[in-house]
Structure formats: C-alpha cells, structure tokens
C-alpha atoms as one frame of an Amber mdcrd trajectory, in Angstrom:
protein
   0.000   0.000   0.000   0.975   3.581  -0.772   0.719   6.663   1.284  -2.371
   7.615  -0.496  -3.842   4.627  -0.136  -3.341   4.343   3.415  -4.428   7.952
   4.086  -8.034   6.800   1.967  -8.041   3.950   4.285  -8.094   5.676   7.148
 -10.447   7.892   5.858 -13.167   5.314   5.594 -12.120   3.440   9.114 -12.737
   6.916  10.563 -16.185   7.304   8.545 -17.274   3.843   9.723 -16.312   4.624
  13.429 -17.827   7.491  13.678 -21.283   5.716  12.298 -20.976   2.837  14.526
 -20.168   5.253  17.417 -23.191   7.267  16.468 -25.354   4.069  16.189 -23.635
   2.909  19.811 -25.043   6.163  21.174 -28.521   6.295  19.531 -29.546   2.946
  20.974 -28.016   3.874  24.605 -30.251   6.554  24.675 -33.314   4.737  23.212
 -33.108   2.456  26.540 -32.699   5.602  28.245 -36.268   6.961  26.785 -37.446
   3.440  27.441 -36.511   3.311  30.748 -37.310   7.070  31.511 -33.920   7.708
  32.676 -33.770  11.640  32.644 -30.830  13.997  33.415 -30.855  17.845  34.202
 -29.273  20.064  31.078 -27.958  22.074  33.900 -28.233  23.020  37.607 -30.291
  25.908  36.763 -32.317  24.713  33.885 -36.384  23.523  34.669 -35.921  20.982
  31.474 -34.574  17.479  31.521 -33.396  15.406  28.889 -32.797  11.756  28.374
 -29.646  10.436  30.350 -26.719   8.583  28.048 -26.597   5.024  30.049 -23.430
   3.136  29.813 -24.213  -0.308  28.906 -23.484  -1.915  31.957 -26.287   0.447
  33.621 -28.530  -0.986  30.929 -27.372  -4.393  31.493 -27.853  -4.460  35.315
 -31.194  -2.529  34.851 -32.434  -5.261  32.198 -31.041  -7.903  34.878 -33.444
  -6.426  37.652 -36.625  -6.537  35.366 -35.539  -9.999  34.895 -35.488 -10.935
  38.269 -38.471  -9.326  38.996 -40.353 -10.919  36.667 -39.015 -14.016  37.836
 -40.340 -13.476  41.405 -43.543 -12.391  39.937 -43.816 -15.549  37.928 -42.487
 -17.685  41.584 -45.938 -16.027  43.259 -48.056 -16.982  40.323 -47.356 -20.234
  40.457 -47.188 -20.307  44.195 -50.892 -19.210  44.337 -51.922 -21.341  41.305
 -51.001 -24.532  43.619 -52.359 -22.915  46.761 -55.836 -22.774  45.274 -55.694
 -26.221  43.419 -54.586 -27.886  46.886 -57.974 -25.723  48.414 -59.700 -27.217
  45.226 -59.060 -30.440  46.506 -59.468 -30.361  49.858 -62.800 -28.884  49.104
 -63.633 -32.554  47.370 -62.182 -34.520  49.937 -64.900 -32.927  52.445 -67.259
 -33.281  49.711 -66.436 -36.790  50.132 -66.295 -37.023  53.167 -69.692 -35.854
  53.764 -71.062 -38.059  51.343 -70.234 -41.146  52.884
C-alpha cells in the first residue's frame, strides 16, 4: 500500500467509526427513553433530557426486570397450587360428607 492509499483507508475506518459510534449512542439513549432515565441540562435549567446510560447500567437494569419478573412468575405459580390444593381439599370434604 501507498501513502495515499493508506491515508483513503483511514479515511473510511474513521467514517465507519464514527457511524458505529453514532449508532452505539442512539440505541443507549433509546433504553434511556425506554426506561425514563432523565438527566438535568444544567443546575439551573427547569428541562430534563434523556440520560446517556453506559451499557453496563442498561445491562444491570435489564437484569433487575428480569429478576423481577421471575419473582412475579415464583408467586403466580405459588398461588396457582395454593388454590388447586384448596380445590381439593374442598372434594375430599365433599367426600367425606357423602359417605
């Protein structure tokens, strides 16, 4: 490769770095509006805007919900067996009364 070469090479590694970095920073901030994570412009200004997460914030935020939904799934099932066990116990005494 020659010097101009090289310098056109670089040209395009910067041009597709500076998309990528672009598209990096457009999808941080859509989990940002997703998750309603707001920042103040300033300390004096009334207006918010929408914070730039790192990914690990989104990462260990996603993790929560995950957890969460987990539990929430743990007390579902939880009171799904708790009523068929009443269920049955309600026809064993319906049993028992019959004989």
């Amino acid at each position: 490769m020659n010097k101009e070469e090289l310098i056109a090479e670089n040209a395009r590694l910067q041009n597709e770095l500076a998309n990528i970095e672009a598209r990096d920073k457009e999808k941080r901030v859509q989990f940002a509006i997703a998750f309603n994570w707001r920042k103040k412009q300033s300390p004096y200004s009334t207006e918010d805007e929408y914070a730039n997460p790192d990914w690990e914030q989104i990462f260990v935020h996603i993790g929560k919900l995950l957890a969460n939904q987990k539990a929430l799934q743990y007390v579902e099932d939880v009171e799904s067996l708790r009523l068929d066990v009443q269920s049955i116990n309600q026809d064993l005494h319906i049993l028992k009364q019959d004989n």
